[in-house]
DOKOLDO-648110 format. One line per 2 residues: number of its first residue (from 0); their letters; for each residue x, y, z of C-alpha. Coordinates in Angstrom, 3 decimals. Layout:
<pts>
NUM	a	X/Y/Z | ...
</pts>
This chain:
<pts>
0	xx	-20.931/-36.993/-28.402 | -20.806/-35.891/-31.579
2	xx	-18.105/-33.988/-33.486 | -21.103/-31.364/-34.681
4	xx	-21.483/-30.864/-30.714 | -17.590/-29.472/-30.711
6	xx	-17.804/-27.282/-33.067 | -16.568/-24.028/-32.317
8	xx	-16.490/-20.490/-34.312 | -16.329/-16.848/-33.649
10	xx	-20.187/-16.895/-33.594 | -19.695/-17.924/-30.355
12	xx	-17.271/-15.264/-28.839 | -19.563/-13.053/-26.457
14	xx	-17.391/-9.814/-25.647 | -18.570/-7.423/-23.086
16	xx	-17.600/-3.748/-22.970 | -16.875/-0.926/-20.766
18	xx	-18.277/-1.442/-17.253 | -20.348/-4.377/-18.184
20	xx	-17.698/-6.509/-18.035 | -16.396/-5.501/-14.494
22	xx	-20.197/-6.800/-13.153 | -20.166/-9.891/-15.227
24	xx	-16.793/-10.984/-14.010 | -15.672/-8.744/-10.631
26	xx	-13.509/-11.236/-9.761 | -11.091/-10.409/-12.428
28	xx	-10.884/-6.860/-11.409 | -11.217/-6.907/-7.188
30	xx	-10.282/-10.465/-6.510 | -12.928/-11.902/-5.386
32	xx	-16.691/-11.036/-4.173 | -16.061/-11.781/-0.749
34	xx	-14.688/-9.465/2.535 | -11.197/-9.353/0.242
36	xx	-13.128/-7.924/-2.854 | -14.949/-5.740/-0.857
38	xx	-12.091/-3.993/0.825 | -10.250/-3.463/-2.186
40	xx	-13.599/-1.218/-3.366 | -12.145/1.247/-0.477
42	xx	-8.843/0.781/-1.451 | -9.407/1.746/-5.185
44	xx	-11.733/4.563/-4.407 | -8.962/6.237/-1.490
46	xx	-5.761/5.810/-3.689 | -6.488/8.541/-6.272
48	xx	-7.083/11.007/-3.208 | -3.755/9.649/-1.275
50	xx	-1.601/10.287/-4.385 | -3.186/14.059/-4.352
52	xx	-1.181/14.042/-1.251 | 1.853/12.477/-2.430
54	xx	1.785/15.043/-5.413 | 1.438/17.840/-3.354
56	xx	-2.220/19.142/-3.996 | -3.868/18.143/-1.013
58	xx	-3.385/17.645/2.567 | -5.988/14.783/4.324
60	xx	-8.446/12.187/3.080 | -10.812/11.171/5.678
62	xx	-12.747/8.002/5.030 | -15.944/6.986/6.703
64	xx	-17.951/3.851/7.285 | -21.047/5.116/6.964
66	xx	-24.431/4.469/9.131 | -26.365/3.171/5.710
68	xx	-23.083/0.658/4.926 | -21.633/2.759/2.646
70	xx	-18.049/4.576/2.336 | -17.496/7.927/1.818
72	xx	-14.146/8.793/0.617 | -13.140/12.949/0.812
74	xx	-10.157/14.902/0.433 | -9.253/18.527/0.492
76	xx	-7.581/18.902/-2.513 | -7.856/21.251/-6.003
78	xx	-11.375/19.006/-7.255 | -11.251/16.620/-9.826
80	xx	-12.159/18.585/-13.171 | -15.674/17.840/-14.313
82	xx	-16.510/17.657/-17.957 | -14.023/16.544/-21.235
84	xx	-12.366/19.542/-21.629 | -8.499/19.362/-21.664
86	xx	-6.607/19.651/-18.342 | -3.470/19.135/-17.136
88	xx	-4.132/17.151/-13.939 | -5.216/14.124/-15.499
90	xx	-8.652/12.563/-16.863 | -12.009/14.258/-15.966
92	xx	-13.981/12.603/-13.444 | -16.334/11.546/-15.730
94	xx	-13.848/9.736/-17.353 | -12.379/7.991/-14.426
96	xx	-16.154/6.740/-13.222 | -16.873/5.166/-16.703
98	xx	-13.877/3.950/-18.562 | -11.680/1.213/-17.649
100	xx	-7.476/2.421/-17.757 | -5.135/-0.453/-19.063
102	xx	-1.392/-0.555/-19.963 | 1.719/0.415/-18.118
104	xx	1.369/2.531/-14.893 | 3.807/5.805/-15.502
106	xx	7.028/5.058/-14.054 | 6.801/7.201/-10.846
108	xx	7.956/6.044/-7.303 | 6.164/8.725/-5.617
110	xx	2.828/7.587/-5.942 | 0.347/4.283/-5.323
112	xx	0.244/2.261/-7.294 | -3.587/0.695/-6.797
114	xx	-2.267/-3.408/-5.595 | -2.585/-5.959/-7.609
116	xx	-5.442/-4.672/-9.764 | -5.445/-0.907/-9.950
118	xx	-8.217/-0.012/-11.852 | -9.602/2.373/-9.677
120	xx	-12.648/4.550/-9.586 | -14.425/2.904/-12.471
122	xx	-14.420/-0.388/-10.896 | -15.711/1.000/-7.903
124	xx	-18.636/2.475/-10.329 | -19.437/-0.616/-11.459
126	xx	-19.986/-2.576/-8.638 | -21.554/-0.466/-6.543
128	xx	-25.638/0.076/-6.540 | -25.211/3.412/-6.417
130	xx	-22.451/6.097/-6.365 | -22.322/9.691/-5.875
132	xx	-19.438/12.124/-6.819 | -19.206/15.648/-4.911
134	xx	-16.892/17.828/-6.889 | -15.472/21.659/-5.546
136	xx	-13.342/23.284/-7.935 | -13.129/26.967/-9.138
138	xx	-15.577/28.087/-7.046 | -18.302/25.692/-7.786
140	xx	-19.994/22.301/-6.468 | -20.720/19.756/-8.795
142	xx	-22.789/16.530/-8.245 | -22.335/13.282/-10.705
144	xx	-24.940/10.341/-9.609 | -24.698/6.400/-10.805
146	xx	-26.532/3.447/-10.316 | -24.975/0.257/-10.780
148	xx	-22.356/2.215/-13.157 | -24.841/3.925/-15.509
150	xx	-25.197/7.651/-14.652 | -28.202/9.020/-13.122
152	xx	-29.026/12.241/-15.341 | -26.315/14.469/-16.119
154	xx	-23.919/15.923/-14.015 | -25.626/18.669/-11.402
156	xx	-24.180/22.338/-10.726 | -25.229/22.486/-7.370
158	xx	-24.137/25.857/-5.905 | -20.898/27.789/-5.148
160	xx	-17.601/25.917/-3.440 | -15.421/27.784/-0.914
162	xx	-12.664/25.290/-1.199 | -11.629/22.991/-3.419
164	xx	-11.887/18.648/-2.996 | -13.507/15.638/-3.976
166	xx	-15.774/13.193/-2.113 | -16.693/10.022/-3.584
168	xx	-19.523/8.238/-1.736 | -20.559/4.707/-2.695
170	xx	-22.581/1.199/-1.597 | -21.564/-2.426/-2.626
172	xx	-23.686/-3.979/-4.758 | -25.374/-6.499/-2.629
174	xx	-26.140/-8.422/-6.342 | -22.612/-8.856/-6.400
176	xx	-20.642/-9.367/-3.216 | -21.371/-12.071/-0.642
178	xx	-20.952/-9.880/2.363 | -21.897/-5.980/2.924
180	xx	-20.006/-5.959/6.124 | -16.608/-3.789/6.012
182	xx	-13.774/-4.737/8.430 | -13.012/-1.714/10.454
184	xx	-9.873/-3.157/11.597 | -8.658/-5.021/8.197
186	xx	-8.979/-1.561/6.577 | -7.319/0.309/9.647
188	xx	-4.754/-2.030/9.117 | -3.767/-1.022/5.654
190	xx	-4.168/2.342/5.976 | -1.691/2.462/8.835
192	xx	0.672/0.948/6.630 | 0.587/3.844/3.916
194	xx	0.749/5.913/6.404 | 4.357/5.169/7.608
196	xx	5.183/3.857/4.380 | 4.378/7.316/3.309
198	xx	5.293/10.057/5.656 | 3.396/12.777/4.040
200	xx	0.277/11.137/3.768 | -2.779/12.236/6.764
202	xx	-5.390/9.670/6.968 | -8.613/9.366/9.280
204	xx	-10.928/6.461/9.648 | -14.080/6.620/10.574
206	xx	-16.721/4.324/11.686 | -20.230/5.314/12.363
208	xx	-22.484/2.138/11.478 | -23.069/1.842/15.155
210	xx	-24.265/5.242/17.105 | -23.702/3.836/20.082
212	xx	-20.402/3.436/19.794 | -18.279/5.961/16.820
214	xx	-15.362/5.340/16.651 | -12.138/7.043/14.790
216	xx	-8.156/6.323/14.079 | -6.134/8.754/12.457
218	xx	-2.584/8.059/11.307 | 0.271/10.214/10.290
220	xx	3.795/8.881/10.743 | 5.984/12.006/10.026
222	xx	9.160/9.793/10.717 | 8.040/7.113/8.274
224	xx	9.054/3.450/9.402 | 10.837/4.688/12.669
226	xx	7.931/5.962/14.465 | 6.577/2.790/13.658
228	xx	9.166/0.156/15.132 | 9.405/2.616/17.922
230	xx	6.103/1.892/18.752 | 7.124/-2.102/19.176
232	xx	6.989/-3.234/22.766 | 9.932/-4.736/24.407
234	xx	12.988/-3.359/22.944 | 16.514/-5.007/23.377
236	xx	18.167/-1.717/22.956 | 16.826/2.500/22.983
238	xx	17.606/2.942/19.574 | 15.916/2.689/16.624
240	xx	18.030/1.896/13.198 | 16.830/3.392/10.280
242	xx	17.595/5.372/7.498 | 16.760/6.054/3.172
244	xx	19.408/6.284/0.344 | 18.554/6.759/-3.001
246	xx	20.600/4.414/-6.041 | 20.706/4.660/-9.192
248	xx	21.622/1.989/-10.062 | 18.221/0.105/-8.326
250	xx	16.141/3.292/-10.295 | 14.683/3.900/-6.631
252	xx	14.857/4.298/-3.082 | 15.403/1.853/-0.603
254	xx	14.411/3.060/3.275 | 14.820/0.820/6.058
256	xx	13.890/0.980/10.178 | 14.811/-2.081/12.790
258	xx	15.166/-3.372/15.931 | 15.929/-6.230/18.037
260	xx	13.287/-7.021/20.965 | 13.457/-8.936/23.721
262	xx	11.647/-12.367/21.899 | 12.230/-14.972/20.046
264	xx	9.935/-13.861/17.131 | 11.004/-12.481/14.096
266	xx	8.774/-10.040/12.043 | 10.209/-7.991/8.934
268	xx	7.554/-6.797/6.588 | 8.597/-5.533/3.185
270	xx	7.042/-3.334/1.112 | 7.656/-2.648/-2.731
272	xx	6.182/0.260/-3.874 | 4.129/0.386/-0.862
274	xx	2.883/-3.044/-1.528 | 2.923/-5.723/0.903
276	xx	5.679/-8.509/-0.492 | 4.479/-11.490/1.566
278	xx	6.771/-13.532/-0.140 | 9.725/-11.301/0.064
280	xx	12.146/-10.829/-2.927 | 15.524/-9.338/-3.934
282	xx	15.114/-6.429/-0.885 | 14.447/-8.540/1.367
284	xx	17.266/-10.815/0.770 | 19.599/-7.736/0.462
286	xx	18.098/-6.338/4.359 | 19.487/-10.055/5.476
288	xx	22.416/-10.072/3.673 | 23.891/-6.715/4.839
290	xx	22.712/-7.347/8.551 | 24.982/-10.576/8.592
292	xx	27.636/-8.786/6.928 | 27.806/-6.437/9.044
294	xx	27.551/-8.183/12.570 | 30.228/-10.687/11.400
296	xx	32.602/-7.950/10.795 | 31.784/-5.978/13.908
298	xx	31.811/-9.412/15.776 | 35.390/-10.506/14.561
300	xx	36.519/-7.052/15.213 | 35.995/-7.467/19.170
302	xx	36.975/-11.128/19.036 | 33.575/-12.063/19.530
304	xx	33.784/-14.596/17.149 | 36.954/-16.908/16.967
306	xx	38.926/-17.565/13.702 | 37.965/-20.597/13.682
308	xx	33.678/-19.485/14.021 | 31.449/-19.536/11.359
310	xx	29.986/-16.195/10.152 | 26.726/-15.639/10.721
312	xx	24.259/-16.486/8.410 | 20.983/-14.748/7.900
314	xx	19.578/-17.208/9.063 | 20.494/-17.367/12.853
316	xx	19.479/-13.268/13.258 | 15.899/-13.103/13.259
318	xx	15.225/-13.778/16.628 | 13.714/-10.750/18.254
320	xx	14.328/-8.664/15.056 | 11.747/-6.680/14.093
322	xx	12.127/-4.340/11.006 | 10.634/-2.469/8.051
324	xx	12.087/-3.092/4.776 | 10.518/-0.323/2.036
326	xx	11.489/0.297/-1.689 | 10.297/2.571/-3.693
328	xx	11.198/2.071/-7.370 | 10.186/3.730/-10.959
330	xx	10.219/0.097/-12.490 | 9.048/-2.289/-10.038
332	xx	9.149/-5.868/-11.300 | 6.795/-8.235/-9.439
334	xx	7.097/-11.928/-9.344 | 3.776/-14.301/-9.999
336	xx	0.761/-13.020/-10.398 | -0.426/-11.960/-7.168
338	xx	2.748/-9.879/-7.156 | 3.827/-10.445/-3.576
340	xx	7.962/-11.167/-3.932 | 10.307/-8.310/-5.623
342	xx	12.093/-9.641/-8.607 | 14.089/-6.227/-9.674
344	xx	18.144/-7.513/-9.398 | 20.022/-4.645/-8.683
346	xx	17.998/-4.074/-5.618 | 19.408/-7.280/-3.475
348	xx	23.350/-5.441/-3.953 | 21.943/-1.592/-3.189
350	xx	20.111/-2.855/-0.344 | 22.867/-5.295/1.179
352	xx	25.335/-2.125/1.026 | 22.959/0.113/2.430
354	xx	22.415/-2.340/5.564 | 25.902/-3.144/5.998
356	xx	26.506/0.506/6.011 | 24.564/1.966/8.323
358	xx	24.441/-1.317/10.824 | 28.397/-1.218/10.736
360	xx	28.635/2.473/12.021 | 25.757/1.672/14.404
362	xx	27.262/-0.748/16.069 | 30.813/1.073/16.445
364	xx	29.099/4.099/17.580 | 27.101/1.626/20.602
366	xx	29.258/-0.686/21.857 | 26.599/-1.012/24.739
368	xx	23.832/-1.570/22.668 | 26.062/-3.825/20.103
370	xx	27.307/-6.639/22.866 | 23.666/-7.112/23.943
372	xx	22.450/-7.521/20.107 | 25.268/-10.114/19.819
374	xx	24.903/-11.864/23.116 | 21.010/-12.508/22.211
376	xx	21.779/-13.896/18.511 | 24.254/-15.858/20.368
378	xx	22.116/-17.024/22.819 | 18.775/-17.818/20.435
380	xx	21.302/-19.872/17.947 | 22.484/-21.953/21.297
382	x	19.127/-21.953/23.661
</pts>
């Protein structure tokens, strides 16, 4: 080959802008163009609405499957404001459907904060054949149409509005994804988890692609992570652990809920800034930490364990333990770039206190409850 054929020059560069890009190379913005890509459209498109929730200004989002194989996304909150004048709730929805939003997410534990992408409705826009946008605000309906991102005439005052909200409705691309077909229980799934990661937050999913057969799930956890380990079958003891402190010193929140079952199993999910952490980090280290701390100490106390015995290690607890391990932090650091495994240090020390804490007066307080957790860590370390 040639060194002519090498040559290589800005001529070359192709650059594409705005939207284009998103269709050109979706992967880079939903993941992939598969049944993973095509749940994170639903994802992107609910998580404005669920942080109108978490800031106060609405109260549901109810999101449907719909009979055509679309989504419809709709919340009851003030309307998204339509047009470029200035407001103080954030970018016109005009805005948000056309323009791409880089740089560093505002430092705010509160709210979502849109997985490992987050580039949210635009994206959505883009890969979709067509989208429409249903605003109510100030007494008015508004109606904003788009067809593979490009908008469909201007945007449509429609007739008077009663109430206030925004419903974003919207069909995959077929051009782009390799499957249509939406997961009713992969997206149940994840909204359940916001849900009692969340406590404020009142979600319903719909699905009416088959009319023979509707179904719907709502979920509201109003005791965050306890109502959901109370929920787990087969408990070793009545009680449910949990509780939330805030530290300063971690910039955040750190809330925790566990129990021990009667299996050998162990399953602890942990969650940084409502994100999944598959590959766990410095809170999850610090939930592990404090529990052996603080069954070592109780343990020694009533000469359950010798002078001459070991503490326990994190390790040889997890048998039947099942827990939720949530932080919710104004800085999150994420490790690698599918950001699944907390890196922030501070968090490991505020978390292992925490645990140790709140397990140590536990088990004083259930002496009952405490010998049977011991006697089955005893018993799963020497079966």
């Amino acid at each position: 080959m040639s060194e002519e054929s090498h040559t290589y020059d800005a001529s070359m560069i192709v650059v594409f802008e705005g939207l284009e890009a998103v269709r050109k190379r979706p992967g880079m913005y939903i993941g992939s163009v598969g049944e993973r890509g095509l749940h994170h459209l639903v994802l992107e498109a609910a998580e404005r609405a669920l942080n109108e929730i978490l800031g106060g200004t609405a109260s549901r989002v109810e999101i449907t499957l719909t009979a055509d194989g679309g989504v419809r996304v709709a919340d009851d909150g003030t309307g998204l404001a339509v047009g470029y004048a200035g407001h103080d709730d954030g970018p016109p929805l005009e805005t948000r459907l056309t323009e791409l939003w880089g740089g560093t997410p505002p430092a705010d534990r509160r709210l979502l904060s849109g997985g490992i992408f987050g580039m949210g409705l635009a994206v959505v826009n883009a890969l979709s054949s067509r989208l429409t946008a249903e605003v109510r605000r100030d007494g008015a309906c508004w109606v904003m149409e788009y067809e593979q991102g490009v908008p469909v005439g201007r945007p449509a005052h429609t007739g008077p509005a009663d109430a206030g909200g925004t419903v974003i409705t919207f069909r995959p691309d077929p051009e782009i994804f390799e499957t249509l077909e939406f997961s009713f229980d992969t997206l149940a799934a994840r909204f359940r988890e916001l849900s009692f990661l969340n406590r404020t937050l009142d979600i319903t999913l719909t699905d009416d692609r088959d009319p023979e057969a509707p179904r719907a799930v709502r979920f509201r956890f109003p005791g965050g992570p306890r109502d959901y380990i109370a929920e787990q079958s087969a408990p070793l003891h009545p009680d449910v652990i949990g509780f939330e402190r805030e530290y300063a010193e971690m910039e955040g929140t750190v809330e925790v809920a566990f129990r021990w079952c009667d299996s050998r199993d162990e399953r602890i999910a942990s969650y940084a800034n409502s994100l999944p952490t598959t590959g766990g980090g410095t809170h999850e280290l610090g939930f592990r930490h404090g529990l052996a701390a603080a069954l070592t100490a109780y343990a020694r106390e009533q000469q359950m364990l010798g002078p001459s015995d070991p503490d326990f290690t994190p390790s040889r607890l997890g048998a039947g333990l099942t827990a939720v391990v949530s932080v919710k932090l104004d800085r999150p650091e994420f490790e690698g770039a599918t950001r699944d495994r907390l890196g922030n240090g501070p968090v490991r020390a505020c978390v292992t206190e925490a645990v140790r804490e709140h397990l140590t007066a536990w088990l004083r307080a259930n002496p009952a409850q405490a010998t049977a957790v011991l006697t089955r860590i005893s018993m799963a370390a020497h079966p």
